[in-house]
N, C-alpha and C positions, 0 to 999 in steps of 0.2 A: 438276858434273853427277853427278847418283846413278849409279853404276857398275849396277846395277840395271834401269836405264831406259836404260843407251847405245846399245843395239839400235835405237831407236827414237828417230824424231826429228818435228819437226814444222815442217814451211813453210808459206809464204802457198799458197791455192791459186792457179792461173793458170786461165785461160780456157781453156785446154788441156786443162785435168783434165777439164772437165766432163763430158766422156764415162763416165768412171771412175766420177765421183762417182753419177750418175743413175744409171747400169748397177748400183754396187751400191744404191742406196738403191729402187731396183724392182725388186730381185730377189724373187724369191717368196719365201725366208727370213726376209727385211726389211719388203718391204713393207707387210704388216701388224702389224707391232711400231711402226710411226715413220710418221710423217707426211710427206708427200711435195709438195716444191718443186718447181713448174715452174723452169724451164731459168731465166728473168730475174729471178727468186728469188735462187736461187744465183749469178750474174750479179750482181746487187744487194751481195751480201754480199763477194764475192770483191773486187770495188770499193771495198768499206769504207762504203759508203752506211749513213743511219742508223746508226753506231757497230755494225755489225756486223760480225764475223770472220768466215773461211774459213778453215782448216788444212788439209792435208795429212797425212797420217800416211804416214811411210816407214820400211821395215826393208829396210835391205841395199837403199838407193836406189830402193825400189820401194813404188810406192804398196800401201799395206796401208787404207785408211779414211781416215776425216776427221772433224774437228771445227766446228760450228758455234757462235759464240760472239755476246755482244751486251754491250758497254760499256753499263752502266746505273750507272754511278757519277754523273754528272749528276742521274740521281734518287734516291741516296741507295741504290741497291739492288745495288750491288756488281758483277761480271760475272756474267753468265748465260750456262751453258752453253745451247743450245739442241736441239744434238743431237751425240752420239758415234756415231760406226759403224764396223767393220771388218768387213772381205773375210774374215779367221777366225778363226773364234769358239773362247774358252777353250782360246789359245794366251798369255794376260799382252799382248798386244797393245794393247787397249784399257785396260788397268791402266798400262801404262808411256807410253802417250799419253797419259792422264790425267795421272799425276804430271809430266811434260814440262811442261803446261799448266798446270798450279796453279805450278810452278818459277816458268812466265813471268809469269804473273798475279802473281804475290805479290812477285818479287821485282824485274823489269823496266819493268813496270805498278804497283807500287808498292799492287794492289788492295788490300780490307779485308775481302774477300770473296769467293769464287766459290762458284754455287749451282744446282741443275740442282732436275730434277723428274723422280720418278723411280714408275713404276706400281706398285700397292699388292702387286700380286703378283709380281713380278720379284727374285725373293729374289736371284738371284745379283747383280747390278748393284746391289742396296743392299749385298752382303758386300763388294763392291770397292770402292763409294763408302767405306763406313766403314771400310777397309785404310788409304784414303789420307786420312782426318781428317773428313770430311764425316761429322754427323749431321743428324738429322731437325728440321726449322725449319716448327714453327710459329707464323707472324707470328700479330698481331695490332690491329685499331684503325688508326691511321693506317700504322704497318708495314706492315702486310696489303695495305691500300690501295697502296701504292708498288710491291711485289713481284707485285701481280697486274695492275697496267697492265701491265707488262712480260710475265708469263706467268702465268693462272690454272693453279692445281690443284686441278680439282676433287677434293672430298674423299671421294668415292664410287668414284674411280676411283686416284687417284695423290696425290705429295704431295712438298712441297718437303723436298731437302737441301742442305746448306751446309758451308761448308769455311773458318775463318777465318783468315785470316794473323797467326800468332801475335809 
């Protein structure tokens, strides 16, 4: 483990959290940056339904955020982050739950990929994506095709980044 990143760690979420989770991801800070799951959403994912993930993000055993993920290696499209969030902001928190997750991705999961999507204007969260190796991934042609069943970005608003297991 990156001495870097020990602070911070990352479990399954429980059924338990979910209070956590919703409380932060409707908090008025949040709210309108990210997109927002009902309760059997998050329920769904926590379950592992559809090759979905839930993480946890803890520092010093206490929940700090969560990670949402989607196994799309079946379709050739690597894992998809689908959403990051932490309780506070531009503390390295979500920089070292990040690298946590590409660790487990690339190295335990064996992926060939992890790829998020990320708003055209959101300059800080693409300088932390490309700290941790992700550049800018524009598919194309049947690619295109594969990576936007799983999640479109439209190009007016956001845009894919990617992170390859080298």
């Amino acid at each position: 483990m990156n001495a870097f990143r020990s602070a911070t760690r990352l479990r399954p979420t429980r059924p338990d959290d979910l209070p956590f989770v919703t409380a932060l991801e409707r908090h008025p800070d949040n709210s309108s940056l990210i997109g927002q799951w009902i309760d059997e959403q998050h329920l769904a994912a926590i379950e592992g339904r559809d090759r979905w993930s839930h993480w946890i993000i803890e520092e010093a055993n206490v929940p700090a955020g969560y990670i949402i993920s989607r196994d799309c290696r079946a379709q050739r499209a690597g894992i998809y982050i689908k959403r990051l969030l932490v309780a506070r902001k531009e503390r390295g928190t979500g920089t070292r739950a990040l690298g946590e997750f590409l660790d487990h991705a690339f190295d335990a999961e064996r992926a060939d990929c992890v790829w998020l999507v990320v708003r055209n204007e959101n300059d800080r969260a693409q300088a932390v994506y490309r700290k941790l190796g992700f550049e800018r991934f524009d598919a194309a042609g049947e690619e295109a095709e594969r990576f936007e069943a799983v999640a479109e970005a439209p190009p007016d608003q956001c845009f894919r980044m990617r992170a390859v297991n080298a």
